[in-house]
mmCIF file as Biopython writes it, N, C-alpha, C and O atoms, coordinates in Angstrom:
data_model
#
loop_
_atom_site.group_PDB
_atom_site.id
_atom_site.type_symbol
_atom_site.label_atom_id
_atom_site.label_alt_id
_atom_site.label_comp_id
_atom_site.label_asym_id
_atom_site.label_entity_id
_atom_site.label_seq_id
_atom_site.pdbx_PDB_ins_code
_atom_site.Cartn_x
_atom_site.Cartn_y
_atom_site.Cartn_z
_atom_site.occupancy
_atom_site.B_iso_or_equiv
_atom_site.auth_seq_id
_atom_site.auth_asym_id
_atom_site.pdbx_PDB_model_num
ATOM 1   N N  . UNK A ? 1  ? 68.395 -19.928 98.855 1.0 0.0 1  A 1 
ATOM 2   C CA . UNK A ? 1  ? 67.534 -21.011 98.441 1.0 0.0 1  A 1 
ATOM 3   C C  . UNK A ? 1  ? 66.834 -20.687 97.128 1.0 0.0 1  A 1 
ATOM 4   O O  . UNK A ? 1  ? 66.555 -21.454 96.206 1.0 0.0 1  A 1 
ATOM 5   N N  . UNK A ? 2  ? 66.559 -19.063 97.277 1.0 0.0 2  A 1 
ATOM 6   C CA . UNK A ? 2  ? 65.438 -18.987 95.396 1.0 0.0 2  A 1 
ATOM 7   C C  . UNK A ? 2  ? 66.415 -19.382 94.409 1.0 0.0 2  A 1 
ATOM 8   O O  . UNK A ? 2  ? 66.019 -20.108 93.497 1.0 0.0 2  A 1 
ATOM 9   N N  . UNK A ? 3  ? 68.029 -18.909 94.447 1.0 0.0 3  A 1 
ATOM 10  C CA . UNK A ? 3  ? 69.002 -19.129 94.175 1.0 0.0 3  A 1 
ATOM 11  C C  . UNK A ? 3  ? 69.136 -20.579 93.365 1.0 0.0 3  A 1 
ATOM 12  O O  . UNK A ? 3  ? 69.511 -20.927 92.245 1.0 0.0 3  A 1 
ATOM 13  N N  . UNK A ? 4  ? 68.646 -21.191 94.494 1.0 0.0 4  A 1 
ATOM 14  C CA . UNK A ? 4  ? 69.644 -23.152 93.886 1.0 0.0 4  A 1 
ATOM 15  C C  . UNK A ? 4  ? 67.836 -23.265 93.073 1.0 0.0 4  A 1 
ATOM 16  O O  . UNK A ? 4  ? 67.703 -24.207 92.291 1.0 0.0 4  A 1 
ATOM 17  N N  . UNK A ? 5  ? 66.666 -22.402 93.272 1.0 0.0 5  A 1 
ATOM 18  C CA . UNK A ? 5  ? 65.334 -23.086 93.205 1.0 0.0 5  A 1 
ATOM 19  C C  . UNK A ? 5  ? 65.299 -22.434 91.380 1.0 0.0 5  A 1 
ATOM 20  O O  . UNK A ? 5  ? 64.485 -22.773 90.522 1.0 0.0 5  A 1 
ATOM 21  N N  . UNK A ? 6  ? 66.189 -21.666 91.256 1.0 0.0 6  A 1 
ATOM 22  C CA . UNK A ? 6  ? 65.983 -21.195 90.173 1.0 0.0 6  A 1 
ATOM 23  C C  . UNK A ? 6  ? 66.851 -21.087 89.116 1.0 0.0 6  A 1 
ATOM 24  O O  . UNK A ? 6  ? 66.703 -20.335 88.152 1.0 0.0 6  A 1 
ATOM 25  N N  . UNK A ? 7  ? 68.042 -22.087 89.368 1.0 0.0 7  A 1 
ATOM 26  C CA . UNK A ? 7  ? 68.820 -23.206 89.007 1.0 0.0 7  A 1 
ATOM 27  C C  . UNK A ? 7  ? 68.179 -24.014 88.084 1.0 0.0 7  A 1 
ATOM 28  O O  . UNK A ? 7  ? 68.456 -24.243 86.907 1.0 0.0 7  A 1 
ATOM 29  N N  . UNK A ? 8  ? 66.941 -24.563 89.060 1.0 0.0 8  A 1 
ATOM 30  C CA . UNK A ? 8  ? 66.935 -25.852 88.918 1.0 0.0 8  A 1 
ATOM 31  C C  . UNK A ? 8  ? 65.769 -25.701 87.920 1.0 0.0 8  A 1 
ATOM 32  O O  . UNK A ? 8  ? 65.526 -26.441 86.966 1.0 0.0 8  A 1 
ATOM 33  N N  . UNK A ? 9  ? 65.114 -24.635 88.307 1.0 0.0 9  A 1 
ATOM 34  C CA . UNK A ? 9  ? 64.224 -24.610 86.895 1.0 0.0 9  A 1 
ATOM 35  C C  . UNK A ? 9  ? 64.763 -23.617 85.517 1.0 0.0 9  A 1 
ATOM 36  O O  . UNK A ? 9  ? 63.925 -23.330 84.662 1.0 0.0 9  A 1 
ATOM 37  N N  . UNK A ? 10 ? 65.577 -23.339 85.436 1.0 0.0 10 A 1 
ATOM 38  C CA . UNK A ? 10 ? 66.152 -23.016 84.379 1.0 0.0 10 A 1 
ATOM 39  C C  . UNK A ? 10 ? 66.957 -24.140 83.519 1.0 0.0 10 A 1 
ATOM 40  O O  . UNK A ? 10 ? 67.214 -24.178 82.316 1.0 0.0 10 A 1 
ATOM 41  N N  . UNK A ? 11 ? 67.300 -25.151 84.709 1.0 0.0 11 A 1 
ATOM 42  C CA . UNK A ? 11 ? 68.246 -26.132 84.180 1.0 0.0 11 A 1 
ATOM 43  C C  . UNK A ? 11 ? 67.183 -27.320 83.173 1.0 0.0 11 A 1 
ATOM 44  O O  . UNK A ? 11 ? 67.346 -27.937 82.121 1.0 0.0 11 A 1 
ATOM 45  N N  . UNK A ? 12 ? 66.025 -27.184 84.231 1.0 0.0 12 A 1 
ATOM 46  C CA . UNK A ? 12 ? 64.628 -28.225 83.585 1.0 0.0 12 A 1 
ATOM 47  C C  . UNK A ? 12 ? 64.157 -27.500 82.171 1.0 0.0 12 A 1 
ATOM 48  O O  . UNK A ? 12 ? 64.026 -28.113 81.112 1.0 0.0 12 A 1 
ATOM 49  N N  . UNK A ? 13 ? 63.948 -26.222 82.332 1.0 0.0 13 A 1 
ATOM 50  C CA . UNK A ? 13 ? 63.484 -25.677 80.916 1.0 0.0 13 A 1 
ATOM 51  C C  . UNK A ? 13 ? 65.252 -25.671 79.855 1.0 0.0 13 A 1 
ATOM 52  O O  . UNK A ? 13 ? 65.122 -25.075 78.785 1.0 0.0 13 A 1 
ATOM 53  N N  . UNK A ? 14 ? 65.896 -25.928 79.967 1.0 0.0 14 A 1 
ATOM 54  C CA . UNK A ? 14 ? 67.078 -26.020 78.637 1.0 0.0 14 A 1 
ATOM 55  C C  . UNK A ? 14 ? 66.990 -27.325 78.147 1.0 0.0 14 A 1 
ATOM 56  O O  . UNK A ? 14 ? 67.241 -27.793 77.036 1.0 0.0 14 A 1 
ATOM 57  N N  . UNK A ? 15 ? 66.377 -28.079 79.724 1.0 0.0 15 A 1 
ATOM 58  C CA . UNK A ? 15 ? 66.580 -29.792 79.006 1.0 0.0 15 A 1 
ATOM 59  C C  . UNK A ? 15 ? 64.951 -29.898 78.176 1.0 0.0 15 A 1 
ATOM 60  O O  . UNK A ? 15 ? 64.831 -30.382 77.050 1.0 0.0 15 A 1 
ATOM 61  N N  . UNK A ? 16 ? 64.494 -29.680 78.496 1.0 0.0 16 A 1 
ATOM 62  C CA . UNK A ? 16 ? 63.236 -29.871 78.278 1.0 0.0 16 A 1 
ATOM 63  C C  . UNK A ? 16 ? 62.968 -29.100 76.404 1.0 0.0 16 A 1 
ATOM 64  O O  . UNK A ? 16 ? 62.199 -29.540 75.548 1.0 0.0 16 A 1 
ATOM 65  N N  . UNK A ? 17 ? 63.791 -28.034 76.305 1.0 0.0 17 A 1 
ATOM 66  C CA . UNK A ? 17 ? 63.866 -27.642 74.915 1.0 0.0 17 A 1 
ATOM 67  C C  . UNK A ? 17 ? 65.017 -28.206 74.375 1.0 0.0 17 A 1 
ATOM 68  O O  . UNK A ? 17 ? 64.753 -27.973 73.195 1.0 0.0 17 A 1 
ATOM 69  N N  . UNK A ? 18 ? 65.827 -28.632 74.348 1.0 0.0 18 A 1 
ATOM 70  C CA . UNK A ? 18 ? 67.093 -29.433 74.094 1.0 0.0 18 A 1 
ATOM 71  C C  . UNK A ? 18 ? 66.517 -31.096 73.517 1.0 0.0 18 A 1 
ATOM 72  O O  . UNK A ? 18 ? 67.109 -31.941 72.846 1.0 0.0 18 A 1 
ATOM 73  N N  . UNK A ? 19 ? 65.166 -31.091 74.098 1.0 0.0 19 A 1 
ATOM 74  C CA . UNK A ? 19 ? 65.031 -33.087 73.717 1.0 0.0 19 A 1 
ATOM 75  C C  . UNK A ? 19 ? 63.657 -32.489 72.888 1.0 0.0 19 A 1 
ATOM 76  O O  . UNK A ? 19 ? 63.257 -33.325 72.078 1.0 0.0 19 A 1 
ATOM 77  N N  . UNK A ? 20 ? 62.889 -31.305 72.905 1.0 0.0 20 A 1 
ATOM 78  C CA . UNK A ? 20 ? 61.942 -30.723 72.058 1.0 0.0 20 A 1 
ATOM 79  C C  . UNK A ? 20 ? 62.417 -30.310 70.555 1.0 0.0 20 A 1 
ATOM 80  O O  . UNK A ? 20 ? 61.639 -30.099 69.625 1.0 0.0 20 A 1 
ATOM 81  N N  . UNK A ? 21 ? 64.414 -30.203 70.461 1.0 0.0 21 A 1 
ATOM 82  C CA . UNK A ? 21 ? 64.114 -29.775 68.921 1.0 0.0 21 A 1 
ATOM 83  C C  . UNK A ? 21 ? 64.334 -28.459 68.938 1.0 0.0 21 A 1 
ATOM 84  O O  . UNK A ? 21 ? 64.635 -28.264 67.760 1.0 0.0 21 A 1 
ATOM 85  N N  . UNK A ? 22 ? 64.398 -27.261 69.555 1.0 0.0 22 A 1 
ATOM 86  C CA . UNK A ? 22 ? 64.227 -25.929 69.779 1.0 0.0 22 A 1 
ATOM 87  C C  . UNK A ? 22 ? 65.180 -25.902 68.945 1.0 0.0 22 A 1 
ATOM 88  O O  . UNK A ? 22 ? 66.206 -26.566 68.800 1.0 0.0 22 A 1 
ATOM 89  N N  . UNK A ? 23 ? 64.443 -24.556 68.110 1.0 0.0 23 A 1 
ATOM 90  C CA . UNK A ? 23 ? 65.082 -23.397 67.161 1.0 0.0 23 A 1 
ATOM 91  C C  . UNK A ? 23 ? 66.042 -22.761 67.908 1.0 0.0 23 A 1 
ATOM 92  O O  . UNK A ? 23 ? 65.729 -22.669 69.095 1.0 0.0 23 A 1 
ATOM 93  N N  . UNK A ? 24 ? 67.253 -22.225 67.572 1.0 0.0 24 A 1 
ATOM 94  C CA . UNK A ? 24 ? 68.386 -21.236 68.132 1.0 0.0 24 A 1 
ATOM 95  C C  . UNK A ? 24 ? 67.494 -19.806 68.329 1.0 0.0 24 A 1 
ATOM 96  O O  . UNK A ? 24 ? 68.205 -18.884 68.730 1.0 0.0 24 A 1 
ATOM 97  N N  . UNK A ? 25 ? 66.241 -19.493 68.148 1.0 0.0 25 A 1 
ATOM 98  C CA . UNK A ? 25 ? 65.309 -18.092 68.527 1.0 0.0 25 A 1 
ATOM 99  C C  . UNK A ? 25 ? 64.623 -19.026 69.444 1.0 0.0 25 A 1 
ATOM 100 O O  . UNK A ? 25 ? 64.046 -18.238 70.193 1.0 0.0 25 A 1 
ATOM 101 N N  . UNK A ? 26 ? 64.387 -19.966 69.767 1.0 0.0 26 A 1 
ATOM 102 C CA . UNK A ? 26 ? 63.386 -20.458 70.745 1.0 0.0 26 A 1 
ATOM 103 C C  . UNK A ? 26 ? 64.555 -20.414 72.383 1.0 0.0 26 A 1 
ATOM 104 O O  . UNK A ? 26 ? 64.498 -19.845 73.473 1.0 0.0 26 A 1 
ATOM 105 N N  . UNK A ? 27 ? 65.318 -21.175 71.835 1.0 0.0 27 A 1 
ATOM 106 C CA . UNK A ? 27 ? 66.369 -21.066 73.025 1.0 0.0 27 A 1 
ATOM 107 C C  . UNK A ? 27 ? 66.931 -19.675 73.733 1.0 0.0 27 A 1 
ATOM 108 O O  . UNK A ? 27 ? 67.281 -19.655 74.913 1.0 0.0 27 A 1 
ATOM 109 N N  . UNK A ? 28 ? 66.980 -18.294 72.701 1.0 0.0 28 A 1 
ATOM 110 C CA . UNK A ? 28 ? 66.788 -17.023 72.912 1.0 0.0 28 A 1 
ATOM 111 C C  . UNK A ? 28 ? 65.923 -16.753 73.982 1.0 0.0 28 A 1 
ATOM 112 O O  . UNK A ? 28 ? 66.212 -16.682 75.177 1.0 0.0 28 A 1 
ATOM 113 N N  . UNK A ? 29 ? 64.500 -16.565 73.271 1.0 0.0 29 A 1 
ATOM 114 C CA . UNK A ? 29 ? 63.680 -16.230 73.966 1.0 0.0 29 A 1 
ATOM 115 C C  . UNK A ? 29 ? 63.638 -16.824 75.193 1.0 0.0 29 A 1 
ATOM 116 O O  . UNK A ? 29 ? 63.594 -16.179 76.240 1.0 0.0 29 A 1 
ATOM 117 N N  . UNK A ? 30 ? 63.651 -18.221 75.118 1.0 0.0 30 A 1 
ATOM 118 C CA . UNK A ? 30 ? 63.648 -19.042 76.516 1.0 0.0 30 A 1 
ATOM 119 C C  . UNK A ? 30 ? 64.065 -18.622 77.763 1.0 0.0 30 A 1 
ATOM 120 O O  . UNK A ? 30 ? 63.360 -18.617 78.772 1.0 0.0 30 A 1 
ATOM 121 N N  . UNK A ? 31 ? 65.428 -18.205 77.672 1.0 0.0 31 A 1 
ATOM 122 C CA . UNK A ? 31 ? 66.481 -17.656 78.507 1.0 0.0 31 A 1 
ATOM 123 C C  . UNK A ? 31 ? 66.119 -16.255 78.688 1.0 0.0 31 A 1 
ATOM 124 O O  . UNK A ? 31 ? 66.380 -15.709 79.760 1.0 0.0 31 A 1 
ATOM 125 N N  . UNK A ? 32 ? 65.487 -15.557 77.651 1.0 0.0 32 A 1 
ATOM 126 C CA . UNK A ? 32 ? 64.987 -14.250 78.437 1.0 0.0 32 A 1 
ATOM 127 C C  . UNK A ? 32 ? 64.075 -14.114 79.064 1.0 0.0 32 A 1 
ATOM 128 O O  . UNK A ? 32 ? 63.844 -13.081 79.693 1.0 0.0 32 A 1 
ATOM 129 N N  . UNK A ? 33 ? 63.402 -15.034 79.046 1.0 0.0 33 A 1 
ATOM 130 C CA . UNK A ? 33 ? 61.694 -15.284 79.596 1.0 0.0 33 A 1 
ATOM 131 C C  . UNK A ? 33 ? 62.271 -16.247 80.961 1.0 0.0 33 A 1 
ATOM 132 O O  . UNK A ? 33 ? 61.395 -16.562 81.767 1.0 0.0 33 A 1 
ATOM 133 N N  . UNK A ? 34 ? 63.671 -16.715 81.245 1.0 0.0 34 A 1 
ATOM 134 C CA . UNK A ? 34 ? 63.728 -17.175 82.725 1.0 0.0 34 A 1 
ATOM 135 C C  . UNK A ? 34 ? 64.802 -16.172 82.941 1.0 0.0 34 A 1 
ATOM 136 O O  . UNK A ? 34 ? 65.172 -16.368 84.098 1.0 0.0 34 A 1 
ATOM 137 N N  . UNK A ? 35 ? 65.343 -15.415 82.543 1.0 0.0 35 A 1 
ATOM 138 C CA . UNK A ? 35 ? 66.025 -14.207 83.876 1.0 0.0 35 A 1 
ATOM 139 C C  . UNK A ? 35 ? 65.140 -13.324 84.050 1.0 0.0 35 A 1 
ATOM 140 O O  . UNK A ? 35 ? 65.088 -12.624 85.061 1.0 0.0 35 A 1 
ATOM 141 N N  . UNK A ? 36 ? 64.170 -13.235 82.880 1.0 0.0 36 A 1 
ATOM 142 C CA . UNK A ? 36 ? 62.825 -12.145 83.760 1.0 0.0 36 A 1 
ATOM 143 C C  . UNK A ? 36 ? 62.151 -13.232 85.158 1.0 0.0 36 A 1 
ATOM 144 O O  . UNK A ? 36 ? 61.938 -12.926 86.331 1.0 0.0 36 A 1 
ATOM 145 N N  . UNK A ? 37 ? 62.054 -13.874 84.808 1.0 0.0 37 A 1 
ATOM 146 C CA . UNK A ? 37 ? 61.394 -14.838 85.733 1.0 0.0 37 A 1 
ATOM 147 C C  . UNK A ? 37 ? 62.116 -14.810 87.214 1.0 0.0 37 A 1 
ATOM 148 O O  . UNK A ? 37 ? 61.526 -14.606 88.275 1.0 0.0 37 A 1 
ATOM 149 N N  . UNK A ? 38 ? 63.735 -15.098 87.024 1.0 0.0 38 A 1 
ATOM 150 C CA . UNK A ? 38 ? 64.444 -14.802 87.716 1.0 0.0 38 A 1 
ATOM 151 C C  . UNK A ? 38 ? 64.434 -13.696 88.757 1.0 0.0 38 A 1 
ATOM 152 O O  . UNK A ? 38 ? 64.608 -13.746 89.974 1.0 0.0 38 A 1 
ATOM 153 N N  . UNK A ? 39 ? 64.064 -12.218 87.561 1.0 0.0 39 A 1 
ATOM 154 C CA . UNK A ? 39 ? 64.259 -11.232 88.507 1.0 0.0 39 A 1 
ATOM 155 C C  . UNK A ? 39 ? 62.778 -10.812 89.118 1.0 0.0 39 A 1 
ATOM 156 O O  . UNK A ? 39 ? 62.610 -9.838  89.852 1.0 0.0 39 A 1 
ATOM 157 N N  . UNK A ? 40 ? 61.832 -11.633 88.727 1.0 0.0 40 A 1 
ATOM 158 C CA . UNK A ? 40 ? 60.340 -11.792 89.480 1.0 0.0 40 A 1 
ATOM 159 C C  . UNK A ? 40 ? 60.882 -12.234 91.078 1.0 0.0 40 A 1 
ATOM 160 O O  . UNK A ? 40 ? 60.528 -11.461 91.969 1.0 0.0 40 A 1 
ATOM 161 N N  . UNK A ? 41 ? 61.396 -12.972 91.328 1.0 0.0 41 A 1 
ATOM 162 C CA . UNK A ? 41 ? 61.788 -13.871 92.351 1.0 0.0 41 A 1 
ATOM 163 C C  . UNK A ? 41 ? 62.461 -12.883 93.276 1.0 0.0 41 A 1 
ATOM 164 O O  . UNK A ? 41 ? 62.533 -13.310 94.428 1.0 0.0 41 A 1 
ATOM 165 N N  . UNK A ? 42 ? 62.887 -11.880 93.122 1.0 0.0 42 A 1 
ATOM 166 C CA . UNK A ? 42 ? 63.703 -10.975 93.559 1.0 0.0 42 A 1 
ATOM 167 C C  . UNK A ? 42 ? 62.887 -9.945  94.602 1.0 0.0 42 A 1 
ATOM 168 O O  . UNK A ? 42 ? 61.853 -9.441  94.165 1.0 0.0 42 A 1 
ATOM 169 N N  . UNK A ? 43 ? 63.305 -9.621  95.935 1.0 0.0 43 A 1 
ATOM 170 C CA . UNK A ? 43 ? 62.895 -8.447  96.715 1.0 0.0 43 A 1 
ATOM 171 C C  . UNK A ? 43 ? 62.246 -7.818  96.176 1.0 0.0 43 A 1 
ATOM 172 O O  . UNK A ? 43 ? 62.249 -8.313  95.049 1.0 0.0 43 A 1 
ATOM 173 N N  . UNK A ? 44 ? 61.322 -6.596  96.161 1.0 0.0 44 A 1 
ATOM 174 C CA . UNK A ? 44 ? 60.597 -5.863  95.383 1.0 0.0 44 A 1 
ATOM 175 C C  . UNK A ? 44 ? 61.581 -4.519  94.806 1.0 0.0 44 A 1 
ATOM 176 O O  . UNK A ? 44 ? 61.579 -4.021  93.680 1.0 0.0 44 A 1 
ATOM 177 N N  . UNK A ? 45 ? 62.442 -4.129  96.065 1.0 0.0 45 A 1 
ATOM 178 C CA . UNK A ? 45 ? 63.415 -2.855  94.770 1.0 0.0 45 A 1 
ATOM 179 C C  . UNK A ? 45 ? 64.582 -3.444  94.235 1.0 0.0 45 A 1 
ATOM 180 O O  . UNK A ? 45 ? 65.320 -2.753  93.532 1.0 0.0 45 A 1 
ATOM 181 N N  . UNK A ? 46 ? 64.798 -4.390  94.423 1.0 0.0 46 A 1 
ATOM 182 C CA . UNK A ? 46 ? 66.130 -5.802  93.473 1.0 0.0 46 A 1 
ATOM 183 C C  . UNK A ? 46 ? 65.024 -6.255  92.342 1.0 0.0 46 A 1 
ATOM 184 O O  . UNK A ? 46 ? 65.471 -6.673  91.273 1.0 0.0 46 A 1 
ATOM 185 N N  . UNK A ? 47 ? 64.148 -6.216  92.457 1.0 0.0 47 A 1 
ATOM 186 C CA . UNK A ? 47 ? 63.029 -7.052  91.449 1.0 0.0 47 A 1 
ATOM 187 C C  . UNK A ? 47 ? 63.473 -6.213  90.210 1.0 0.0 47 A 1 
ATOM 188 O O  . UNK A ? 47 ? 64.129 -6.526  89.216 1.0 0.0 47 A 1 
ATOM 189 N N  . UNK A ? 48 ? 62.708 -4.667  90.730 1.0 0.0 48 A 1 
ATOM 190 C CA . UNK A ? 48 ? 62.725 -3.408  89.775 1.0 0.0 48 A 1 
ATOM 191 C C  . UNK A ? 48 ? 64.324 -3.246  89.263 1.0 0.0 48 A 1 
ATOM 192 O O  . UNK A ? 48 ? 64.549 -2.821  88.130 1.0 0.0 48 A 1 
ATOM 193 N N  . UNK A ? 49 ? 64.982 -3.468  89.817 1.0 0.0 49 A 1 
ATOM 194 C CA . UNK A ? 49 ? 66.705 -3.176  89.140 1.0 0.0 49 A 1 
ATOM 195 C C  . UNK A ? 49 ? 66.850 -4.210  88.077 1.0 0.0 49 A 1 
ATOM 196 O O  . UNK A ? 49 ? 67.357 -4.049  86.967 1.0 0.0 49 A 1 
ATOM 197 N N  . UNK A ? 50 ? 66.339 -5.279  88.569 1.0 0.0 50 A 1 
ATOM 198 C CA . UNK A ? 50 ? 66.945 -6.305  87.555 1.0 0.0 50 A 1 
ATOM 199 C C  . UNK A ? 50 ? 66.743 -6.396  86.036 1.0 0.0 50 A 1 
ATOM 200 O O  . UNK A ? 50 ? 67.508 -6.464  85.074 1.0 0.0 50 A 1 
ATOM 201 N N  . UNK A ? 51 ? 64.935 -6.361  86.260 1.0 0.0 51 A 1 
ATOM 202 C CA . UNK A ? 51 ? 64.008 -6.071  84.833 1.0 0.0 51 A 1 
ATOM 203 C C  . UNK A ? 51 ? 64.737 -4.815  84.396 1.0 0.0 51 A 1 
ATOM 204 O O  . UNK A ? 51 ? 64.530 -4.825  83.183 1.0 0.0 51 A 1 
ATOM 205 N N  . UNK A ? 52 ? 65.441 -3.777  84.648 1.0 0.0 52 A 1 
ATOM 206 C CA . UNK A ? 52 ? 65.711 -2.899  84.122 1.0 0.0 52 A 1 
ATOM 207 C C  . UNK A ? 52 ? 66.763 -3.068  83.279 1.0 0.0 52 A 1 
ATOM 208 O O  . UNK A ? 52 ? 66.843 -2.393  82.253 1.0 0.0 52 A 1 
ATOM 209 N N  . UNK A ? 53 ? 67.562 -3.861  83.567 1.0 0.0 53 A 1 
ATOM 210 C CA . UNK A ? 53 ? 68.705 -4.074  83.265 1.0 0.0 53 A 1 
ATOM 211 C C  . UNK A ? 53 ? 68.882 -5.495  82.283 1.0 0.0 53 A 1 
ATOM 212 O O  . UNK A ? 53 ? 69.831 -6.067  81.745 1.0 0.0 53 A 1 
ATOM 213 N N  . UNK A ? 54 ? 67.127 -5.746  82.398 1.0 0.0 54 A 1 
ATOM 214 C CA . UNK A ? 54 ? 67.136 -7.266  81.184 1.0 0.0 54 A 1 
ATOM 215 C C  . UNK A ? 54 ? 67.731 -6.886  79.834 1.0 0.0 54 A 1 
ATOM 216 O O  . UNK A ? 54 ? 67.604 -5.715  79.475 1.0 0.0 54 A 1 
ATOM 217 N N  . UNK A ? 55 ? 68.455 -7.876  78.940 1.0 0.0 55 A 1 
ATOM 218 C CA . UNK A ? 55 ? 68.132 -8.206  77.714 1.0 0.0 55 A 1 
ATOM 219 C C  . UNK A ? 55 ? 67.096 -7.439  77.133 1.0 0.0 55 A 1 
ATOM 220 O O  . UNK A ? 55 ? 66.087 -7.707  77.785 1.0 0.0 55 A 1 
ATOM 221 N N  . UNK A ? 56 ? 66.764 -6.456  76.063 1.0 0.0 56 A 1 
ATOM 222 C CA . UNK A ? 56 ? 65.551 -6.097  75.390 1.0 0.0 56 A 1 
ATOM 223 C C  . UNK A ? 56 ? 65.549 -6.384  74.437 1.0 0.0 56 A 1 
ATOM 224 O O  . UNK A ? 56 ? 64.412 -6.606  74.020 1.0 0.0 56 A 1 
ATOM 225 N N  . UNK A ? 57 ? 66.399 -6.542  73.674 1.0 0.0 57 A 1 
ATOM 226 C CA . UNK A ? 57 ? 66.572 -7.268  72.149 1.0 0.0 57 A 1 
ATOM 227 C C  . UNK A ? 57 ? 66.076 -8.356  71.919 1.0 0.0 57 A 1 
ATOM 228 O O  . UNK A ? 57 ? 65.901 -9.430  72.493 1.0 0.0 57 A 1 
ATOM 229 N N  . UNK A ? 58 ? 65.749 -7.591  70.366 1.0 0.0 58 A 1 
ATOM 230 C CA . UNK A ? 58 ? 64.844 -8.821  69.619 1.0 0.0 58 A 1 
ATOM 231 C C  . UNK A ? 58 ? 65.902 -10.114 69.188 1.0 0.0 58 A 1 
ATOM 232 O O  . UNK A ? 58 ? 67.111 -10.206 69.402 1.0 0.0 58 A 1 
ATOM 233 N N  . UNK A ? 59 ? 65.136 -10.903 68.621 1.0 0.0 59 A 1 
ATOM 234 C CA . UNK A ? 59 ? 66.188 -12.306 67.940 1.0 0.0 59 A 1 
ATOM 235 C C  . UNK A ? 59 ? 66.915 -11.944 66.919 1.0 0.0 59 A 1 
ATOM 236 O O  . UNK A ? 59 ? 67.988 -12.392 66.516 1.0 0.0 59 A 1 
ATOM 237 N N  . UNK A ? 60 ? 66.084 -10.887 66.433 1.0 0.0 60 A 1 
ATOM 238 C CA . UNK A ? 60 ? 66.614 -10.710 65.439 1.0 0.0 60 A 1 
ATOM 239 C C  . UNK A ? 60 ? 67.804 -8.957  65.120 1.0 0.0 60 A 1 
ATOM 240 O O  . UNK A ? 60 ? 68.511 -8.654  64.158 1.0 0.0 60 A 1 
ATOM 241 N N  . UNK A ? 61 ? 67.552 -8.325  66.238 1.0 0.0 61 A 1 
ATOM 242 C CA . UNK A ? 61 ? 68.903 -7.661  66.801 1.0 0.0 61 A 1 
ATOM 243 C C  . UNK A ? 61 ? 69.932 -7.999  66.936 1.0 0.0 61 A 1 
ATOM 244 O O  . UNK A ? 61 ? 70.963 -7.583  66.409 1.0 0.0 61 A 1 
ATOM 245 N N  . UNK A ? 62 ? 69.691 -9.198  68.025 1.0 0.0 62 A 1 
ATOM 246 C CA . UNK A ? 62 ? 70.658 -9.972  68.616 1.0 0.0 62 A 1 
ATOM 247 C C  . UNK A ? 62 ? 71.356 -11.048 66.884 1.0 0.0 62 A 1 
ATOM 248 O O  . UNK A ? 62 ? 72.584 -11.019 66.796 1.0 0.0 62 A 1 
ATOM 249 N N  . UNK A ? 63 ? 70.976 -11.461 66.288 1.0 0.0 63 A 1 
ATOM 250 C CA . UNK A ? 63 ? 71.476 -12.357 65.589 1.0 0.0 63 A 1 
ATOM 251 C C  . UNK A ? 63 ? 72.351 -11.219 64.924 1.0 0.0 63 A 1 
ATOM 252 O O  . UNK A ? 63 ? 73.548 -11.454 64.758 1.0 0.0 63 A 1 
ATOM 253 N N  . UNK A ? 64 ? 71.757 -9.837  64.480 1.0 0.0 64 A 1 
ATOM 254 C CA . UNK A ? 64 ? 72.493 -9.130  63.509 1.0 0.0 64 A 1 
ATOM 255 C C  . UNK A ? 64 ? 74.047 -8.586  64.454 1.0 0.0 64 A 1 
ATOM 256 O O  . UNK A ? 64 ? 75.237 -8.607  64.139 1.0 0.0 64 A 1 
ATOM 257 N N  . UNK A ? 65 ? 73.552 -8.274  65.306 1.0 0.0 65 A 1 
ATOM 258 C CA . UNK A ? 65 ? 74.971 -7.815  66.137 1.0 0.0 65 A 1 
ATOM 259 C C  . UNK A ? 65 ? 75.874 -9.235  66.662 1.0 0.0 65 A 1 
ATOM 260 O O  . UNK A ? 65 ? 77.029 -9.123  67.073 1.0 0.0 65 A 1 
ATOM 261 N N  . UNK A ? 66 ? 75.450 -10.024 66.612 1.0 0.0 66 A 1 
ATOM 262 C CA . UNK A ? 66 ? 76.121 -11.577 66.735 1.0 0.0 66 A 1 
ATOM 263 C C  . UNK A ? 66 ? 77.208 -12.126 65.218 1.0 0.0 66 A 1 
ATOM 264 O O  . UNK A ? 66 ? 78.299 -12.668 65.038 1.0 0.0 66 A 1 
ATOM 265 N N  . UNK A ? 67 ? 76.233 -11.646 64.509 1.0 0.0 67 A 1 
ATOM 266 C CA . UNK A ? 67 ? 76.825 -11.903 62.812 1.0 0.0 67 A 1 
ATOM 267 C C  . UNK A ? 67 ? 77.768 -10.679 62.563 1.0 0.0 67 A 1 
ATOM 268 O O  . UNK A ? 67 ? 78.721 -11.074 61.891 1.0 0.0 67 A 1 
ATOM 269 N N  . UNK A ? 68 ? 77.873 -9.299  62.857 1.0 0.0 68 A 1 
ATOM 270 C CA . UNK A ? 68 ? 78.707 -8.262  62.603 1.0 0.0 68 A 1 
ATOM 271 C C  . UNK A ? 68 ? 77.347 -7.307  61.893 1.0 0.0 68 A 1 
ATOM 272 O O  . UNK A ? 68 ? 77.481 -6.083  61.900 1.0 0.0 68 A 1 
ATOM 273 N N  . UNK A ? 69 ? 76.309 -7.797  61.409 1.0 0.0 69 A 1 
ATOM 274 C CA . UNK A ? 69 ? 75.874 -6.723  60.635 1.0 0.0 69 A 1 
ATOM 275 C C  . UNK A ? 69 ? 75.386 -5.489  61.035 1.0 0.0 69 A 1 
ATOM 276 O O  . UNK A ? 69 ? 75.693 -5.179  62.186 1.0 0.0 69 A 1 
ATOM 277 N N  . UNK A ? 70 ? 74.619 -4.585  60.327 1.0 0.0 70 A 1 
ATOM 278 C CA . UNK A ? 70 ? 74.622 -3.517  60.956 1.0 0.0 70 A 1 
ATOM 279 C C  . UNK A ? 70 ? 73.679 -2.793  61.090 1.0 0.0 70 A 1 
ATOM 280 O O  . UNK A ? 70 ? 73.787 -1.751  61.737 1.0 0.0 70 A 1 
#
């Protein structure tokens, strides 16, 4: 059930920045700020695995290793 519950609010926050206009770094962050959220939702030692294993990169990491640079 947290499963379909956290679906559904991930699905509400893409639409919700999608009709806002969002920057390609807003939509970034967005999505890292709901699989942390995600792994909030999680058992307490599944909680701790997950955050460990988040995304840490910046926008601007991520854009350079996205583009090839270096």
């Amino acid at each position: 059930m947290k499963t379909k519950q956290s679906m559904v609010i991930v699905c509400t926050s893409l639409f919700i920045f999608s009709i806002a206009g969002c920057t390609t770094q807003s939509w970034y962050e967005g999505a890292k700020r709901g699989a942390e959220n995600n792994c909030r939702n999680q058992p307490p030692g599944e909680s701790e695995r997950c955050l460990e294993n988040l995304n840490k990169k910046s926008y601007e990491e991520y854009e350079k290793e996205r583009s090839g640079q270096k």
